[in-house]
N, C-alpha and C positions, 0 to 999 in steps of 0.2 A: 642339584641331584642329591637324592637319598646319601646315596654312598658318599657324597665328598662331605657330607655332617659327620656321617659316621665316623670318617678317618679324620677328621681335625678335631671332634667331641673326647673321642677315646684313643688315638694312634692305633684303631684296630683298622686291618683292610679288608671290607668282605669277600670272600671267595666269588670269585666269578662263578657262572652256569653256563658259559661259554663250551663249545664244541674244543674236544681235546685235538692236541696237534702237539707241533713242535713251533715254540713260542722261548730259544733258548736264546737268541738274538733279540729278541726283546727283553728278556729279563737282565740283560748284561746292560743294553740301552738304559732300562729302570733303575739298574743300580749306580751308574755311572751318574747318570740326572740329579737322584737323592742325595748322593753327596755333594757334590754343587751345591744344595739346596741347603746341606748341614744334617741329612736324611742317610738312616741306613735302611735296607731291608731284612728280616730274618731269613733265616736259611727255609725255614715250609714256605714262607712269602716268595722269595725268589723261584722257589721248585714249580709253585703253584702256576705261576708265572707262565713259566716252562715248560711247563705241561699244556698249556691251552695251544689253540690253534693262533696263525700269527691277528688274526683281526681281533677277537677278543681280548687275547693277551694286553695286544696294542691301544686297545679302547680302554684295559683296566689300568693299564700303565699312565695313561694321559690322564683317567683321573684321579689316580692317587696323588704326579706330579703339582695337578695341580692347585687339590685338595690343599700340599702342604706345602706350597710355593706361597697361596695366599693367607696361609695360619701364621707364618713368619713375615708378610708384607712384600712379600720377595715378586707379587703379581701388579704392581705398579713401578715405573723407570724414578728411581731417585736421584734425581740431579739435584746440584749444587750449585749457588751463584757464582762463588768464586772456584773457578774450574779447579784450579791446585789444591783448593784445600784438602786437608789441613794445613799445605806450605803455601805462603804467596798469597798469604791474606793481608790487606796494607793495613794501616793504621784508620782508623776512627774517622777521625778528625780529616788527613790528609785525601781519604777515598770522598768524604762529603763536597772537599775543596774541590778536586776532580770532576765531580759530579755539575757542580756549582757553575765551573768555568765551560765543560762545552756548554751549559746552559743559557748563561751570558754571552750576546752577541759582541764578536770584535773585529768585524771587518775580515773575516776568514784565519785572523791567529789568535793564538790563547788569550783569553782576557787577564788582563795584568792585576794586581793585588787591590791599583787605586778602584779599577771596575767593580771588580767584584764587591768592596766596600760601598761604593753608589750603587749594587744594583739591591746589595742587602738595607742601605738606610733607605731607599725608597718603598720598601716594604713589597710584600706581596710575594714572596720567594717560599715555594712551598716544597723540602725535600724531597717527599713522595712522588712530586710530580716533573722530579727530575729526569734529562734524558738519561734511559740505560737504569734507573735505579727502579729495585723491587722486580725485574722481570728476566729471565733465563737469556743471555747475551751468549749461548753457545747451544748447541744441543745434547743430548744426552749421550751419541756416537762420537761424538768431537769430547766429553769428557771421558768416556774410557779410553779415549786413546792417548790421552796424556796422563794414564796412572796405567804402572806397570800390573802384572797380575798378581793376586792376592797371595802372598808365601804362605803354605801353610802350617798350622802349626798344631805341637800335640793338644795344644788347650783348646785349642777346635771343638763347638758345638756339634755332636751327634748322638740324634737322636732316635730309637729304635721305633722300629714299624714293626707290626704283627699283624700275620696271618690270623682271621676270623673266621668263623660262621657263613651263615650265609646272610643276603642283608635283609631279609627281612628276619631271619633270628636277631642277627644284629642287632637291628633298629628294635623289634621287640624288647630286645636287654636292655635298651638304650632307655627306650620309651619307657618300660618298670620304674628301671631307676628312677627317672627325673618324677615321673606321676608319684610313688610310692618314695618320696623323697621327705624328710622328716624334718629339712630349716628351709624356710623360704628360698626361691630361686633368684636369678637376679634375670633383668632382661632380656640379655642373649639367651640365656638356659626356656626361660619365659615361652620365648619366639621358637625355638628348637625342639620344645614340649606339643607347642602347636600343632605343629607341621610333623610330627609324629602321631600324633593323634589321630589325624586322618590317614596317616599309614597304615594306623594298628588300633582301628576302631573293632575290626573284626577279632581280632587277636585275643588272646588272653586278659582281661582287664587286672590291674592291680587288685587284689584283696582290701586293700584303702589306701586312702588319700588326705593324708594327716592336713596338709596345709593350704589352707582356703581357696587362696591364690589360685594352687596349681589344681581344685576343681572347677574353678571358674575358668578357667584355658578349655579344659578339655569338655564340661559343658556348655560352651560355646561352640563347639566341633558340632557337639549332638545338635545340638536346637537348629544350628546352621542345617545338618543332613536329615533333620527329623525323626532322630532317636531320642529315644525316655532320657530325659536329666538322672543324675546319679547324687548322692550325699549331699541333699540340699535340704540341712537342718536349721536352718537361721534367714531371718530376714535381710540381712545384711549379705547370705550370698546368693540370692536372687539381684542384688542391687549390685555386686560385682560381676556377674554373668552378664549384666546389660551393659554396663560399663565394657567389658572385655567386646563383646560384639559391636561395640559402635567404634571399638578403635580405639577408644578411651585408656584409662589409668586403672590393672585392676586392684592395686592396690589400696586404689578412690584416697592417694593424697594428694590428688589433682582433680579438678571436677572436667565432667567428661560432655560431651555435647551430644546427644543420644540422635541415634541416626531414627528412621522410620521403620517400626517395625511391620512384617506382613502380619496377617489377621492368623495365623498359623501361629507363629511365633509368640502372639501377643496372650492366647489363651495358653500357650503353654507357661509360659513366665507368670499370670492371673492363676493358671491352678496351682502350679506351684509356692507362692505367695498365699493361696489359700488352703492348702494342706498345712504348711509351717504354722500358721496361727491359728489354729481350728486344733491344730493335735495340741501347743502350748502358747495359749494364750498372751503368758507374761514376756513371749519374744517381739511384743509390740512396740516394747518399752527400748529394743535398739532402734527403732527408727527415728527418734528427736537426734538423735547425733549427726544423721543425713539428712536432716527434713527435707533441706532446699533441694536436693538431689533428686527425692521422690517426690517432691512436685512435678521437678523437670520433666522426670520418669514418666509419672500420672496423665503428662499431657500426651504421650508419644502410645499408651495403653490402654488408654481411653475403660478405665474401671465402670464408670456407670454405665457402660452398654451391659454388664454382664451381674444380673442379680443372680446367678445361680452361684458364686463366688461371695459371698458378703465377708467374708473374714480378709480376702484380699482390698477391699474399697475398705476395709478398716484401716490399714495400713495406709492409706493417703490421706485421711481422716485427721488420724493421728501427727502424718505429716503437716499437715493445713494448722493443724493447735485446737482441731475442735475436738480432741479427746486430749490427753494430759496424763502422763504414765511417767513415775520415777523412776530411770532406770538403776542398775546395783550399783553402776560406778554413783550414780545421784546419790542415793543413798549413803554409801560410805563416805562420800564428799558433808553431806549433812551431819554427819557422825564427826567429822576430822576437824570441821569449823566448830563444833560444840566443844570439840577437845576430848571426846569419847573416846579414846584411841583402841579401847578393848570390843567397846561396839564396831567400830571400822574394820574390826580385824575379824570380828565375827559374822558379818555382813559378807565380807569378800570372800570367808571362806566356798562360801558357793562357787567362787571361781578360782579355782587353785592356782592358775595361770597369774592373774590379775593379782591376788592375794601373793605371790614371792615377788612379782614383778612391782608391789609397791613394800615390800618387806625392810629393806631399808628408812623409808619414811616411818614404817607404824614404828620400829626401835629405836630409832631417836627421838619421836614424841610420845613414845610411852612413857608414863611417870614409874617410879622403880614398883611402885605398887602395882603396876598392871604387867611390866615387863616380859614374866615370866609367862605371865597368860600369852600374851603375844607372841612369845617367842615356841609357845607350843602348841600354836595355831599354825608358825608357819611352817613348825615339824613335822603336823598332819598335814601341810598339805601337797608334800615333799613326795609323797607315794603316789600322788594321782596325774602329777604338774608333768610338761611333756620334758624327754631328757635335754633338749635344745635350752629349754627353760631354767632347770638346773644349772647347767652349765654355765649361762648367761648371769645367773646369781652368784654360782661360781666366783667367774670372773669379777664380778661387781665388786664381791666382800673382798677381795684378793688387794683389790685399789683402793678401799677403805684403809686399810691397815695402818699409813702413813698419808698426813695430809700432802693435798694435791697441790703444786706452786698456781695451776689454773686447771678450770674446767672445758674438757671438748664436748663442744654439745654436735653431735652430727645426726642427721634425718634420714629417712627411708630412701630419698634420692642422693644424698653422700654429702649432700651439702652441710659446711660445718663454720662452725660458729666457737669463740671463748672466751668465758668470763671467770669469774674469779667465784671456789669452791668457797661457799657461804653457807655448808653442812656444818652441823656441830662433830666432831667427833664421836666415835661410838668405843665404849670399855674393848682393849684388845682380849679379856677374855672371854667377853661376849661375842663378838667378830670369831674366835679362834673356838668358839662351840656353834656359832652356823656354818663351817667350813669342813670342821670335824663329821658334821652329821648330813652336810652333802654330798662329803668326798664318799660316806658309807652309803648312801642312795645311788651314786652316779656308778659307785665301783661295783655293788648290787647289781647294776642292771648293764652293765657289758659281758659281752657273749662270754662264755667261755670256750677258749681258742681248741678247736681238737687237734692241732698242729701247734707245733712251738714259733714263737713269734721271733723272727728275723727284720729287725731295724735298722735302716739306713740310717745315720748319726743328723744326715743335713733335711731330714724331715723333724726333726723336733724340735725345731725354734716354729713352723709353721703355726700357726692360726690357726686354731680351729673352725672352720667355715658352718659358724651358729646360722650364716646367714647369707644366702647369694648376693644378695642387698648392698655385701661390704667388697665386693669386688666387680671388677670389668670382666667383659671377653678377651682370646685373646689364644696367646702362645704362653704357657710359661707364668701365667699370671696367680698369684699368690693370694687369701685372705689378708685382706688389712689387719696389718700388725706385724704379719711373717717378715722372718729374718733369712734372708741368703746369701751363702758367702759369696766374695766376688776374687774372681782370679781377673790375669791378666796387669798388663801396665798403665794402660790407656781405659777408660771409659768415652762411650762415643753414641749420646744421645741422640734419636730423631722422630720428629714429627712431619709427617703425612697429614694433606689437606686436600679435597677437592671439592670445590662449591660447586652448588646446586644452580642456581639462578640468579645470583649476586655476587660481585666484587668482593672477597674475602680475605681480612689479613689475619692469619695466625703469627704468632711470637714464639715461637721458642729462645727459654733463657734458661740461666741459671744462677741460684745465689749460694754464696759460700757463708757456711755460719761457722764461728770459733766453740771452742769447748763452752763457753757460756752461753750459747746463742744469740751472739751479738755478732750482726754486718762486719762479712771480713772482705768482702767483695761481692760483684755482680757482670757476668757474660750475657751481653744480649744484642738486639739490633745498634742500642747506642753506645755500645764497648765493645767493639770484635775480641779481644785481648785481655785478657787480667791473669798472670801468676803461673803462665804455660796453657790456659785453658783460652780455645781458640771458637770463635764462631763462623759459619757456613757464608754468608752474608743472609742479607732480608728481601723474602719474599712477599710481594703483597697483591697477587691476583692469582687464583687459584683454580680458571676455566680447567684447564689439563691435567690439574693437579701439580703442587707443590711439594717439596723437602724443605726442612732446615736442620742441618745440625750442629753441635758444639762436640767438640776431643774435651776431657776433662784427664789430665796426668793424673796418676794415684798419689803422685808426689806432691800435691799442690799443698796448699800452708788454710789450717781450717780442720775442722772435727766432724763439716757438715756439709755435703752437698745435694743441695735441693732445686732440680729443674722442673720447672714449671713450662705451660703454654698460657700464655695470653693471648684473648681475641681482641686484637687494635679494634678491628672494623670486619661489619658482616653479619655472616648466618653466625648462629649458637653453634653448640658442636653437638648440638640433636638434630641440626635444620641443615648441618653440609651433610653431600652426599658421600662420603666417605671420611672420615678422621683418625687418627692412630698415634700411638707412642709408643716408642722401644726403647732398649738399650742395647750394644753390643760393648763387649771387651776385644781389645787387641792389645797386641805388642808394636813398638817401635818401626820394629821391623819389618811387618808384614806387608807394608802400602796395600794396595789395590784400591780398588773402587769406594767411596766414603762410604757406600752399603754394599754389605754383602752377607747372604743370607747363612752362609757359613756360620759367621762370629756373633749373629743377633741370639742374645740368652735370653729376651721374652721383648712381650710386643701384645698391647693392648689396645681396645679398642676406647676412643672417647665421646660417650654418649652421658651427656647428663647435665645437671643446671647450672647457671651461673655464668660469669664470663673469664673464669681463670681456672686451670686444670692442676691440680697437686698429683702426680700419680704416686710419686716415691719417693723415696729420699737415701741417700748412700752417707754411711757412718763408720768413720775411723774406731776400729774399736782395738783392746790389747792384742787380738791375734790374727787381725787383718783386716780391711773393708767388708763391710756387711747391706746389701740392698736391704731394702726395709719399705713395703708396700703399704701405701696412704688412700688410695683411690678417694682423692676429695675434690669439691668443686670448692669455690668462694664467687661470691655476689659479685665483685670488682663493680665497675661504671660501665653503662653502656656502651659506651668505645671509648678508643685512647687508651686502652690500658697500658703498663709499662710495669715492670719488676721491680723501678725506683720509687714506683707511688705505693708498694706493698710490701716492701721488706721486713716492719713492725708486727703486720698479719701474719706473714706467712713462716714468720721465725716464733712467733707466738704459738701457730698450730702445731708445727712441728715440734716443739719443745713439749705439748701439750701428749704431743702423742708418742715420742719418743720415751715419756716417761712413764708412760701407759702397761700395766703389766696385762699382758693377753694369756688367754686360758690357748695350751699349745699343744700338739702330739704328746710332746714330753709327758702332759699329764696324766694323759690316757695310754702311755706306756708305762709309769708308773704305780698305775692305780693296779697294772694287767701284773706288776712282777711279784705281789705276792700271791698269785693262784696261775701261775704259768712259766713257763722258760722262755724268757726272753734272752737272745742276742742281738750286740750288736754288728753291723754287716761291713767286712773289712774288704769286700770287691770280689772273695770268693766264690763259687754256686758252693751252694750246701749239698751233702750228701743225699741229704732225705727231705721226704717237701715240708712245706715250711707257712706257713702263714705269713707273707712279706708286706710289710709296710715302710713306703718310702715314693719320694717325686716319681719316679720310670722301675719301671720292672724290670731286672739285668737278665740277661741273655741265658740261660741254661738254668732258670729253675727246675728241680726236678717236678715231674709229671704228677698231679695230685695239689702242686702248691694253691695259694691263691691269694694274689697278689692283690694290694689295697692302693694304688696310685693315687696321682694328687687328682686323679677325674671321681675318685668315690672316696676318698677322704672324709666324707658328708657321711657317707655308710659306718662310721665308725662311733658315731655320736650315740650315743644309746635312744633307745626309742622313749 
């Protein structure tokens, strides 16, 4: 349903259009749910409520509940193998032995110690496929009833709900945003762009569509309903619109398998393709970088039926090698092996993008004679480059400053990789005049505030979100890199799993690293136990869906905790039909249920490559624990994986990225305090409205505010 994106995208609830009545039995019902759920509602939400008749009412109350029942994971039973956990988890070693002995036959008693020794030297004794081991030996009514109810507590996750619009204003605000969105999206956002699209095809269209991407989404909408394509200036995105419609990758760093087009479709993608190269020619010269793609293409569009196009049959021409065009990156490339560094720099100026995005490279192979030229090529092209770009340079030169112990190389799918930084160094006061003179472009081009800015303190360690790319979907989910404090005594990870069509083991673990980054321990299927930090047991079939979690004490011994999911055996965590990660904080004292949607403070979704999930990492730091969001895949083996055979990796990335300086709110609150009044926000409402920035928007802004959440955070990047 429209409406339940609505309220899990933004915490907004669209206004019903239900018949009014008296619906004030419902709204008491709604509010009593939400809090269960770690949900509050505002005071016009509740009224609204209240106001309708009881069937409406009751129809918008079921799906707000259950909008944010599933944004939190709270719409799946998480059971646990070992019912008591966190108490009553046995030992390791002693639970295998157990497992071991009903498995060895002994004439109807326990099998004795000499047994079990002959039945292991005879070989063939496969854990997994011990009786009772890896699969739910209770049900999920028989584990609430032997865990008292949840004590609550002030540090309780609640989180506000707002009254909206109505949903189709809604979804229109919605649908701007994400089309008229100025950093790349990421999947979920991707998929939500879609399926708005066809909401609000009639609607108001964005004024533009800065990012490729997201007009190949929504010109896949038109071409599907048979409306005029929109901003299709480049060869390349006719080649991602085919991509998108056949289901494919539109970002094309995965080749796609093109479906059949209709003879409708096919002259529309051929004219299109022959306006772009008919109006500029030299945009022929991006097709060698996809050739093999526009073959594929070529066969599915069959160009020589249609001589009234010839500028489009150039384009697979060029694909095939029977034409031959250098394109700018070629060229600059030819320039860079010659050692031309002033040529390379003048070449690329035609693409200002391209030109900062290798800005770095041209001034450390500038020789000091050309340096200057370089360095005021990519001063010019600072006015044209987009502010995402900026920013992105930003951050780069930020991590130049001081050499790197290693390099994190991560890709458009998250997947990351690290080797050892084999840059030269660059003069710091060369570094400290690119930085100078983009902090003056960046702070140039944000708005000026007509309301004084009102800052929450725990949004400026955040990431700036250059890129949806570097984050999951989710509840609560962060830009990789963001820093958030962590309350509470206990930490209490878990991962959700439900396969699709195959036997699937997920792994949840966790490793403990010391202030150096070196192995201080490991929690996972083959250690229930290390240092207070305790695990769920191991699940390994996941028809109905699974849990596993691990308690990790805030008190445990280490500088670093880093929980991962490994896939033993099975689907990817793009090919099961459901997969997740979270985290919840409690105290000692709260027992209840291992999950409870109250205490979960975010919860993502895991979709991406590889066969090992990094999402976070929690860090001891002077003034208390801090979450710290990684959202990275690693390659691992195609099964078998374990936490023991990757502990050198996965202390290597972390370290890699932990010592990573990220461009944060902080900076673009600082750039705003000398041409505005900022404060920062001590829990009060302010008198007068306010321009707020900060995670959630607090209850009693004055009327006129407008508030910048961590859902439009993106909206703050300068354009």
């Amino acid at each position: 349903m429209l409406e339940k994106l609505i309220i899990q995208k933004t915490l907004r609830v669209p206004a019903s259009a239900g018949a009014s009545g008296d619906g004030a039995a419902v709204a008491r019902q709604l509010d009593a749910a939400l809090l269960d759920a770690g949900f509050s509602a505002s005071r016009p939400l509740l009224e609204h409520v209240g106001g309708l008749a009881p069937g409406p009412a009751m129809d918008l109350a079921a799906t707000v509940v259950s909008a944010v029942r599933e944004l939190v994971g709270d719409h799946v039973r998480h059971n646990a193998y070992f019912i008591g956990f966190p108490h009553d988890v046995p030992d390791t070693m002693e639970f295998w032995v157990e497992r071991l002995r009903a498995a060895v036959p002994a004439g109807g008693d326990p099998a004795t110690d000499a047994e079990l020794r002959d039945a292991l030297a005879a070989g063939g004794v496969n854990l997994l496929d011990l009786p009772g081991y890896g699969a739910y030996q209770h049900t999920y009514a028989e584990l609430l009833a032997v865990h008292d109810a949840l004590v609550a507590s002030a540090g309780d996750r609640l989180t506000l709900l707002r009254l909206g619009e109505s949903a189709e204003a809604e979804a229109a605000r919605l649908y701007a945003a994400l089309a008229g969105s100025t950093t790349p999206l990421g999947q979920a956002d991707l998929a939500i762009l879609g399926e708005l699209a066809v909401a609000c095809m009639d609607a108001e269209q964005p004024a533009e569509v800065p990012v490729r991407e997201n007009r190949a989404v929504l010109n896949g909408v038109r071409l599907v309903l048979g409306r005029p394509l929109v901003a299709v200036d480049s060869t390349t995105d006719v080649l991602r619109l085919a991509c998108h419609v056949s289901g494919g990758d539109v970002s094309l760093a995965t080749p796609t398998r093109f479906r059949g087009f209709r003879r409708r479709e096919r002259r529309v993608l051929l004219a299109a393709l022959n306006e772009v190269v008919g109006t500029s020619p030299a945009k022929l010269a991006d097709v060698a970088r996809y050739a093999e793609r526009w073959k594929r293409l070529g066969e599915r569009l069959h160009p020589h039926e249609h001589a009234e196009w010839p500028h489009a049959r150039e384009v697979f021409a060029v694909a095939r090698g029977e034409r031959r065009l250098r394109s700018l990156s070629g060229r600059a490339e030819a320039a860079f092996r010659a050692g031309a560094i002033g040529q390379a720099a003048s070449v690329l100026s035609a693409a200002p993008g391209l030109l900062l995005r290798s800005a770095d490279r041209l001034l450390r192979l500038a020789p000091m004679a050309e340096r200057a030229a370089v360095l005021e090529a990519v001063s010019g092209a600072l006015g044209t480059a987009s502010g995402r770009v900026l920013c992105s340079l930003r951050e780069h030169v930020a991590n130049r400053m001081t050499p790197a112990s290693a390099r994190m190389y991560v890709n458009r799918s998250r997947r990351a990789w690290v080797g050892p930084d084999l840059r030269p160094t660059l003069p710091p006061e060369l570094l400290a005049e690119v930085s100078a003179r983009l902090d003056a472009e960046i702070g140039a081009r944000l708005p000026e505030p007509a309301l004084p800015l009102l800052v929450d303190p725990d949004v400026l360690d955040v990431a700036l979100p250059l890129s949806g790319k570097a984050a999951e979907g989710g509840f609560a989910v962060l830009p990789r890199g963001s820093r958030a404090p962590v309350s509470g005594e206990v930490l209490r990870f878990f991962t959700y799993w439900r396969q699709s069509d195959r036997r699937t083991d997920y792994d949840l673990s966790v490793l403990l690293l010391d202030d150096e980054f070196q192995t201080a321990g490991q929690v996972s299927w083959t250690n229930y136990r290390h240092d207070g930090v305790v695990h769920s047991g191991d699940i390994t079939d996941a028809a109905d869906g699974a849990t596993e979690f691990i308690d990790v004490p805030l008190t445990v011994r280490g500088s670093y905790v880093a929980p991962q999911v490994y896939i033993y055996s099975g689907e990817s965590f793009d090919d099961a039909a459901e997969s997740m990660f979270g985290y919840q904080t409690r105290t000692p004292e709260q027992a209840g249920a291992p999950f409870d949607a109250r205490t979960v403070r975010a919860r993502s979704q895991m979709r991406g490559p590889g066969r090992v999930a990094l999402p976070m990492v929690f860090a001891r730091g002077e003034s208390g624990w801090q979450a710290v969001w990684l959202h990275l895949y690693l390659r691992g083996r195609p099964s078998f994986n374990r936490v023991e055979d990757n502990t050198f990796t996965t202390a290597h990335r972390v370290r890699a990225l932990m010592e990573r300086r990220y461009l944060t709110v902080s900076y673009l609150v600082d750039l705003w305090r000398s041409r505005a009044e900022v404060t920062m926000w001590d829990g009060r409402a302010p008198d007068e409205p306010v321009m707020f920035i900060g995670l959630d928007a607090p209850d009693g802004l004055p009327d006129g505010s407008e508030a910048y959440t961590l859902d439009r955070l993106s909206e703050l990047i300068p354009a």
